[in-house]
C-alpha positions, 0 to 999 in steps of 0.5 A: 693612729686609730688606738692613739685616738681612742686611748685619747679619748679614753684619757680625757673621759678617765680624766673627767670623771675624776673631776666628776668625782670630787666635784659632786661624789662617784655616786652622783656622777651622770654619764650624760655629763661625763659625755658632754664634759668630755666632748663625746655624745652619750652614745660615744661614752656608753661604747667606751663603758658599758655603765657607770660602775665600769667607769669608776673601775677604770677611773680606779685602776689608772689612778692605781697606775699613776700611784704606782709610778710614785711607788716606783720613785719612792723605791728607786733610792734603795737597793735592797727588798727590805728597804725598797717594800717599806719605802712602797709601803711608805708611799702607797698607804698614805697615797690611797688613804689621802685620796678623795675618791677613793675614800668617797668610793669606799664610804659608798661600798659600805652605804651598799650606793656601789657595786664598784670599790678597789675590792672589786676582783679586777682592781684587785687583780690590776694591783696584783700585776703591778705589784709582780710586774715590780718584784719581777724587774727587781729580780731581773736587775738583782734588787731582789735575790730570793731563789725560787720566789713567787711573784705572783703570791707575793704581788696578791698578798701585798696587793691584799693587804694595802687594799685591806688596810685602805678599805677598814682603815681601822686598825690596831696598827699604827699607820698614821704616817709613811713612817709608821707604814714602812715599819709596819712592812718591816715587822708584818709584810717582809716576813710573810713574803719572804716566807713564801720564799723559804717555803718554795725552796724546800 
């Protein structure tokens, strides 16, 4: 009961901060505010996290999580791994380019405002294990038949290279569309990954 009420309360902080952020920017956010939105005192708020950049990153790394349960509807259509990392693709581009904070957190990073962006070694990190935990229960359902794959590599290289096309948008490829970013996955992705594959089975 006790960690239901904590993660409870964790959700309704996560949730106004995100208000917080659209509302006034990441950068403007005040914990104090964060606190009495959120029905805690200020000292309740600073024993959840620490600062306000350890809020931001836990704000980002559940919004990563909620966009990968889009992921997982996208993808659930298509049976094999080309079809199932272009319909990802398709989705998380454009989920994380739309979104408004995370843009806002990106245009801070590079104003220097915020030490805090989806660069950060524990975003980065969180989306790796989201990607592998799915290349895993693909796998593990006969979605995905490469012997000897690496889900680990495999989940940082294309958790790097969604967070890299988010945070220098850009690009001389074209991904104006989730079109465009499942052929870009197809041309690009597919054939690095499955490298790896061809690689381990030597």
């Amino acid at each position: 009961m006790a960690t239901r009420g904590r993660a409870a309360v964790i959700d309704r902080i996560l949730a106004v901060t995100g208000d917080e952020a659209q509302r006034v920017g990441p950068d403007r956010i005040r914990m104090g505010e964060v606190a009495a939105r959120a029905g805690i005192s200020r000292a309740s708020l600073y024993r959840y996290f620490a600062n306000k950049d350890e809020l931001i990153q836990a704000y980002t790394m559940r919004e990563l999580d909620h966009i990968f349960v889009g992921i997982d509807g996208a993808m659930e259509p298509y049976e094999g791994f080309e079809d199932r990392l272009g319909a990802a693709f398709a989705y998380a581009i454009p989920a994380m380019r739309d979104h408004p904070v995370f843009v806002a957190v990106l245009d801070i990073a590079e104003r220097q405002i915020m030490r805090t962006t989806l660069q950060s070694g524990e975003v980065l990190g969180h989306a790796r294990d989201l990607v592998m935990e799915r290349i895993n229960n693909g796998v593990r359902e006969g979605r995905i038949r490469i012997d000897q794959f690496d889900a680990a590599v495999a989940g940082e290289l294309m958790a790097r290279v969604v967070i890299s096309l988010m945070a220098t948008p850009e690009s001389i490829a074209r991904l104006e569309t989730g079109e465009d970013a499942r052929d870009f996955a197809s041309r690009y992705v597919l054939p690095m990954v499955t490298s790896l594959a061809a690689r381990n089975t030597v």
